[in-house]
Every structure is written in structure tokens, then in C-alpha cells.
C-alpha positions in Angstrom: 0.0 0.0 0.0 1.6 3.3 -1.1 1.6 5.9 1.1 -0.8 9.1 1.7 0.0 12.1 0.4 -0.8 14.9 3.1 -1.8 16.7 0.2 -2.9 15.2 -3.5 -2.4 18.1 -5.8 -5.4 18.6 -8.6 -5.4 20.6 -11.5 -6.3 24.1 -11.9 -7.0 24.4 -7.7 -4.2 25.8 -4.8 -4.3 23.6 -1.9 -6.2 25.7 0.5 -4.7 26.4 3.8 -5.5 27.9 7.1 -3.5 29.7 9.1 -4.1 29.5 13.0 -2.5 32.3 15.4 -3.1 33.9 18.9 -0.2 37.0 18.9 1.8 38.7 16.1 1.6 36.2 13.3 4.6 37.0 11.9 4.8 33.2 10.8 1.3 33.3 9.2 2.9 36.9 7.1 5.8 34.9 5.9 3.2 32.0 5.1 0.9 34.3 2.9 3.8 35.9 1.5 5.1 32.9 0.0 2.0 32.2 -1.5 1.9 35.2 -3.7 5.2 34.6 -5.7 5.4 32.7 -8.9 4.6 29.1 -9.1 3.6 28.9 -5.1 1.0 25.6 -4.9 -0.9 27.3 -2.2 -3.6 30.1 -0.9 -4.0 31.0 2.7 -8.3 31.1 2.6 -8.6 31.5 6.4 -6.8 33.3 9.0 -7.9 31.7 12.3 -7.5 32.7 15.8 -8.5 32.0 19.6 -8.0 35.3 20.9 -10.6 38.1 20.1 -9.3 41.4 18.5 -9.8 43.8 21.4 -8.1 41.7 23.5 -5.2 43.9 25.0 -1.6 42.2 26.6 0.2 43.5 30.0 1.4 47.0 28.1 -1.8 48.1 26.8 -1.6 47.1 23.2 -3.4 44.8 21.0 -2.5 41.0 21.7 -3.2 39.4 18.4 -3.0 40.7 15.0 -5.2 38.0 13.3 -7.5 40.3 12.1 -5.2 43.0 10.7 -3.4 40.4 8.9 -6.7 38.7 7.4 -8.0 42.1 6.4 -4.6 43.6 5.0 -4.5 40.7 2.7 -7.8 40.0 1.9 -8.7 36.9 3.8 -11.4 35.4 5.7 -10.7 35.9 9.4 -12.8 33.8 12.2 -12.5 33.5 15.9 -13.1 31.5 18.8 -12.1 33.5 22.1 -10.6 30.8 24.1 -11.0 32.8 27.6 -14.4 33.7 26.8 -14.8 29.9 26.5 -13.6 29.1 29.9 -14.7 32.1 31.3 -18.5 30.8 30.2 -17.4 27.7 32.4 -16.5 30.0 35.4 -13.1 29.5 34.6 -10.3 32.2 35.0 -7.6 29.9 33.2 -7.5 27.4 30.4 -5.6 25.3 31.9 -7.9 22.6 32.0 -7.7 20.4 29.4 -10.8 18.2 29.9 -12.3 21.3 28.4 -10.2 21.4 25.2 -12.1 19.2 23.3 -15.2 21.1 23.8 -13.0 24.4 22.5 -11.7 22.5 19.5 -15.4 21.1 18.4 -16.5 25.1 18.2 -13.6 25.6 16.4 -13.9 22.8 14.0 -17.6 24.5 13.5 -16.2 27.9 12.7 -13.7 26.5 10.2 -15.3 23.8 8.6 -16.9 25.9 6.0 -13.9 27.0 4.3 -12.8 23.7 2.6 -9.3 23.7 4.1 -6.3 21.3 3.2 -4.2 22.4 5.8 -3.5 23.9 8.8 -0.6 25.6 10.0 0.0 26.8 13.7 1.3 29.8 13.5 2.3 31.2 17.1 -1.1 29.6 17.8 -0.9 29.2 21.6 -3.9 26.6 22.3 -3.1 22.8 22.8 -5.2 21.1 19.8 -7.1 18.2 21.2 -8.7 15.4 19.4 -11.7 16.6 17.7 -9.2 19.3 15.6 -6.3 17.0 15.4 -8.8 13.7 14.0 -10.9 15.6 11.5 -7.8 17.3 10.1 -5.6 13.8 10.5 -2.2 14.6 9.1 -2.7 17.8 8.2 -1.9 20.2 10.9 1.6 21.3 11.0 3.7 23.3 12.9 7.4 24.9 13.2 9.3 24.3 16.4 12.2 26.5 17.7 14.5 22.7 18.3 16.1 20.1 16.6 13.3 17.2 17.0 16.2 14.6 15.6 17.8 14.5 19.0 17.1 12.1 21.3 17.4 11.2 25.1 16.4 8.0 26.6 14.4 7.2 23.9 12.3 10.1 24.3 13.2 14.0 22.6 15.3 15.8 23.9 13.8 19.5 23.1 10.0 19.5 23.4 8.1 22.3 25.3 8.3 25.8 25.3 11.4 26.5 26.9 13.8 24.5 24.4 16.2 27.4 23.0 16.9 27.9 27.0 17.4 24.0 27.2 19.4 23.6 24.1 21.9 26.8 25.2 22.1 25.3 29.4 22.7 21.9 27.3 25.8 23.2 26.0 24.4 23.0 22.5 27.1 24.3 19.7 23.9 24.7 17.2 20.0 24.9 17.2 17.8 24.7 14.4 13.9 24.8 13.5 11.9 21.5 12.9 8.6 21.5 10.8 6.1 18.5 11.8 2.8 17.1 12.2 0.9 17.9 14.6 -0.3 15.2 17.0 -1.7 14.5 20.2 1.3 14.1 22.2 2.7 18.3 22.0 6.3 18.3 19.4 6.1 15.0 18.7 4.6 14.6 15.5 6.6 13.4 12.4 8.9 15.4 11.5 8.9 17.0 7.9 11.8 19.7 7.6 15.0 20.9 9.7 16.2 24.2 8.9 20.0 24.9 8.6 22.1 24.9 11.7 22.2 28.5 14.2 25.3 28.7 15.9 25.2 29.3 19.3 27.1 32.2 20.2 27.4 33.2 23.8 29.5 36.5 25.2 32.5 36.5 25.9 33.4 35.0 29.2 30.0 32.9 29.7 29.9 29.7 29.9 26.6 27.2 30.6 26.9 27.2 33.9 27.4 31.1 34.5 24.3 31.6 32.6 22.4 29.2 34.5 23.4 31.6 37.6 22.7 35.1 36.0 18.7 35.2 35.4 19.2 38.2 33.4 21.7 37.4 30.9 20.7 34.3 30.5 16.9 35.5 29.5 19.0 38.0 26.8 20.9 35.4 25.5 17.5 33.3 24.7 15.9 36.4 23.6 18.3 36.8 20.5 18.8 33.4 19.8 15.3 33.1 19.5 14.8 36.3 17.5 17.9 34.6 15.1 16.1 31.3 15.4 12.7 32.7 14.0 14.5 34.5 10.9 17.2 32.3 9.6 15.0 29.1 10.9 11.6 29.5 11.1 10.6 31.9 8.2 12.9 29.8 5.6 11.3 26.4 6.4 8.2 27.2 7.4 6.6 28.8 4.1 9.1 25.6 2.2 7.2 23.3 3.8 3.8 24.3 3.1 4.6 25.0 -0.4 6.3 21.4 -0.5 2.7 19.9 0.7 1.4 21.5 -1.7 2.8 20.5 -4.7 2.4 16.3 -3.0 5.9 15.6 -2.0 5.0 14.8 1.6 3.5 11.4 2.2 2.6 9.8 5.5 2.1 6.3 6.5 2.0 4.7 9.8 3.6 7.3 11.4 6.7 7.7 9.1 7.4 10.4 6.6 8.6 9.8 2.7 9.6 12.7 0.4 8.7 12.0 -3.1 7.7 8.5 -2.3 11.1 7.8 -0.1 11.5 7.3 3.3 12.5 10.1 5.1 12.4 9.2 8.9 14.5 12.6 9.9 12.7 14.9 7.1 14.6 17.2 5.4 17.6 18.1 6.2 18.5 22.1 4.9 
């Protein structure tokens, strides 16, 4: 039995994706701007979010930019406030994930009307629970800020939120960005495309151990390895590997990857 593609390409039609965010969406920007040059194999139709545009952060200003982004470029915008959810629940968190599914069967609702292909998280800060992840099986992706190749007691090593900190404590001489599936257990979905290597470059006279002391250098040293992680990792692989679904070179089977009908347990290397 040959394996899926996550995508079969048809003629005459883009593979229609959706773009799901909750802050500045500078992911989703790179996204859409790929998909306006010559010969791209995709449209973003839907620009998703789970925060609600008059929703302010800690200084004052606007949280999310979803809706800026959908109406600067023309595309359909929905919402599906997640506080307001638990909120309605007498909730002040949504840290409770028995109530995710509930949250991800209105937001399969909002969505389901625009036809979409794909999905692509992008800075999209909700964990994506089964009645999202099954009715879009395979084809919800994701960029993570870590190597997803490396391993640790049979487990990987760099999963969470906090793995540019882990990876630099870790004495790492290099990070890179990881495109992947989406599944239920969080960054460890197969893995589609590894961006080329960031050097880690610490100041001079720090070491591992003497950031792991210093709270505030350590937190700037993250911060711009991050920021270099985002733009020489994220926004070159990212808007590759949508563009790659869409023209069918991704296939999935049984929880292993091929490119252009080979195996490709690690993705693909940059």
C-alpha cells in the first residue's frame, strides 16, 4: 500500500490552507507571502485565531493581530475567544484540558466551512485536542524552535516551550527549526523539515553554567537566539514546507514520513 500524500495536488486548484494564530503572526505573514510569488501551490483562505481582536496584553496594546493580517490581505478571518470559553465555564484559566475538546469542536464549527487542506499553527498558543487533530488527520503542521532529531532516553530531547533555554544550558554548539505534524502528544509529530544549523554564540566570558546563575543574561541570550532562530530558521522552512505539501511531495504512512515516495524518517535536512 503506497503511502498518503498529506496533500494530493489537482489541477487548476491551490491547496487551501488555514493559518491558526493567537499573537503577532509573523509566521502566518511569511506564510501568505510565500503564497503570492510565482509558481507557489498554495492560498492562505482562512486566517484563524483563539484570541478576540480587542483583546489587550500586560502594556496596553493589542494581543493578536489576526485580524489585521486577514483584512490587509484580503482573507477570511474567524474567531473562537478561548478565555471567553472558559470564562463561560467559570473558569479564570484554560488550563484545564478536559475542556479542550469542547473548545476544539467550536472551532472545527467555525472552520469547517472554508474547505481547508491544511492547517498551520502559527504562534497559535492553544493545545489542539482530538476533535481538531482527527478531523484534520495529518494535516496540521507546525514549526518548532529545536532540533526534533535528538534524542534522550528514547524520548526527545527539546520538546516544550522552553527549548532554546534547554538547548543553550545543554551546552548545545547549534539549534535549528523543525517543521512537523501535529499530533496529540505536544512536538512530537513526524517530522517534515530541519532548517540549517544557528550557531550558538554566547558573550565572551559565559559559559553554561554562568548563565544558568545570571537570570538576566541568560533570558537576553534566549531572547536573540530566538529572534535569530525565527528569521534564519523558522521563516525559511516554514513557508518551504507548506509550499512542498502542496505541490504532493509529503507522504505519510504509519507514522513515518517519505519525500517524493522515499522514506524520510528525519525529514529534510537544509
Amino acid at each position: 500500500m503506497a503511502p498518503t500524500p498529506i496533500y494530493r495536488p489537482q489541477s487548476g486548484r491551490h491547496m487551501r490552507v488555514a493559518c491558526f494564530m493567537s499573537g503577532s503572526g509573523t509566521n502566518a505573514k511569511k506564510i501568505i507571502e510565500r503564497s503570492h510569488q510565482h509558481g507557489s501551490s498554495f492560498g492562505v483562505e482562512l486566517i484563524f485565531t483563539d484570541v478576540k481582536d480587542e483583546t489587550l496584553d500586560r502594556e496596553g496594546k493589542k494581543a493578536c493581530r489576526a485580524l489585521d493580517i486577514a483584512r490587509e490581505n484580503g482573507i477570511a478571518y474567524e474567531c473562537v475567544d478561548i478565555m471567553d470559553f472558559y470564562r463561560s465555564r467559570g473558569h479564570s484559566s484554560k488550563k484545564d484540558l478536559n475542556l479542550r475538546p469542547h473548545f476544539d469542536r467550536q472551532v472545527v464549527a467555525a472552520i469547517e466551512k472554508h474547505r481547508v487542506d491544511l492547517i498551520a499553527l502559527a504562534g497559535y498558543m492553544s493545545i489542539t485536542t482530538s476533535p481538531l487533530l482527527d478531523r484534520y488527520d495529518g494535516r496540521i503542521i507546525n514549526v518548532h524552535p529545536a532540533d526534533l532529531t535528538i534524542m534522550e532516553g528514547g524520548e526527545r530531547k527539546y520538546v516544550g516551550i522552553h527549548t532554546v533555554r534547554d538547548a543553550i544550558l545543554n551546552g548545545e554548539k547549534e539549534i535549528r527549526a523543525t517543521t512537523h505534524i501535529v499530533r496529540e502528544r505536544v512536538d512530537n509529530g513526524e517530522i517534515l523539515v530541519l532548517s540549517k544549523p544557528v550557531a550558538v554564540r554566547l558573550p565572551p566570558g559565559a559559559t553554561p553554567d554562568r548563565l544558568g546563575e545570571d537570570k538576566e543574561l541568560l533570558k537576553a541570550v534566549v531572547e536573540e537566539h530566538q529572534d535569530r532562530l525565527k528569521r534564519e530558521g523558522d521563516w525559511a522552512i516554514y513557508p518551504l514546507t507548506v509550499q512542498m505539501i502542496g505541490e504532493g511531495r509529503f507522504s505519510l504512512e504509519n507514522g513515518a514520513v517519505f519525500l517524493e515516495g522515499k522514506p524520510s524518517p528525519n525529514g529534510l535536512r537544509l
